[in-house]
VMD Tcl script that draws the C-alpha trace (Angstrom):
set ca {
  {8.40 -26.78 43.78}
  {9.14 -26.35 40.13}
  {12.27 -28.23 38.90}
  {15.18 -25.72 37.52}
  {15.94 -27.65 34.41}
  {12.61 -27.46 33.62}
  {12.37 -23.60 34.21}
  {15.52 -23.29 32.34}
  {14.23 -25.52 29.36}
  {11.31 -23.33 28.90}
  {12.84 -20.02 29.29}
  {15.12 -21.49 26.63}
  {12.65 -22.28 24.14}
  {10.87 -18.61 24.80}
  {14.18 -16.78 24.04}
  {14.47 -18.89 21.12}
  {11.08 -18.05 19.93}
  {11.57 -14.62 20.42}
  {14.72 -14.30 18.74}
  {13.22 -15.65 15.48}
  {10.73 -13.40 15.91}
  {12.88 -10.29 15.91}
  {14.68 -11.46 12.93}
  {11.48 -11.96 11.13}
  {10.75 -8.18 12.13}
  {14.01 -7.11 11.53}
  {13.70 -8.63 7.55}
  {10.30 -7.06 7.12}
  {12.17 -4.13 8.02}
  {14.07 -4.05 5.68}
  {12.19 -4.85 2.81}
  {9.58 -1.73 3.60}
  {12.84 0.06 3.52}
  {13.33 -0.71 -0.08}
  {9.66 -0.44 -0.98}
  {9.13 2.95 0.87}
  {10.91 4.90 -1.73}
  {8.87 3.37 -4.75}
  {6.03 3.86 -2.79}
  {6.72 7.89 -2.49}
  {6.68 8.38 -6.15}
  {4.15 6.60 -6.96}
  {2.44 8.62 -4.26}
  {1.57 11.64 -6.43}
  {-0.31 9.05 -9.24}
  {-2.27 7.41 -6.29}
  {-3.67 10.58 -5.32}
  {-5.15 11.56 -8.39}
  {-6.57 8.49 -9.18}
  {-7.97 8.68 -5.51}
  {-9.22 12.41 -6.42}
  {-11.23 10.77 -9.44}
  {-12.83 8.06 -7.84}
  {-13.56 10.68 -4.26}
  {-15.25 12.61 -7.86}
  {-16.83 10.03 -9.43}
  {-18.86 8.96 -6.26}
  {-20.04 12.79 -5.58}
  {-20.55 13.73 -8.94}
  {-21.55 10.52 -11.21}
  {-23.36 12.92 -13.90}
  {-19.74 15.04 -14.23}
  {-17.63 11.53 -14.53}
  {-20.33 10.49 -17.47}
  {-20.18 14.21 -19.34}
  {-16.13 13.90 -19.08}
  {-16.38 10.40 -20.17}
  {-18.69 11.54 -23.44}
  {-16.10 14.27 -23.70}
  {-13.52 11.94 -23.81}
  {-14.98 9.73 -26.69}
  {-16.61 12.72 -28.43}
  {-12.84 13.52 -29.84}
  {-11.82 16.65 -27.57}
  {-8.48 16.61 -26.12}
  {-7.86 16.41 -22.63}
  {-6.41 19.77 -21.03}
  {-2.23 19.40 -20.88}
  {-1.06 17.55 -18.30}
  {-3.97 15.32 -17.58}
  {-3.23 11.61 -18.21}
  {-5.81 9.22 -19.06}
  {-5.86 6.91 -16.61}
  {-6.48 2.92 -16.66}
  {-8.25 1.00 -13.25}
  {-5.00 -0.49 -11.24}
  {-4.95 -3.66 -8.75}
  {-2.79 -3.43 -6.19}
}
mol new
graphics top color blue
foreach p $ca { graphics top sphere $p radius 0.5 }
foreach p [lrange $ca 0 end-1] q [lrange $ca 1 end] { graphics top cylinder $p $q radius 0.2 }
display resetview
């Protein structure tokens, strides 16, 4: 037969556990909360840059010609940004 105090020791220390467990969660929580929104509007950049690598993979010969374009003096069309490798 188990002893009680025992028992109650260990289901103790579990609730314990678990309770700094949820507050962890609850923290992360709320910092995604605060990083969702710059996240969205950063969204729109991400996928372009996505869009030109996705391009640059199935088209290497296009990504050199725009790249020659690029240093050959023509302008870019309006509204395209030039855009610099990032690290997340």
């Amino acid at each position: 037969m188990k002893d009680i105090h025992e028992v109650l020791r260990q289901k103790q220390t579990k609730y314990a556990h678990l309770g700094k467990q949820i507050e962890m969660l609850q923290q992360a929580a709320e910092k995604l909360r605060e990083v969702a929104p710059l996240l969205a509007e950063n969204d729109d950049e991400d996928n372009a840059v996505l869009t030109e690598v996705d391009e640059a993979s199935s088209f290497p010969d296009a990504m050199a010609a725009k790249a020659g374009a690029a240093t050959s003096g023509a302008t870019a069309p309006k509204g395209v940004r030039p855009t610099a490798p990032r690290w997340p």
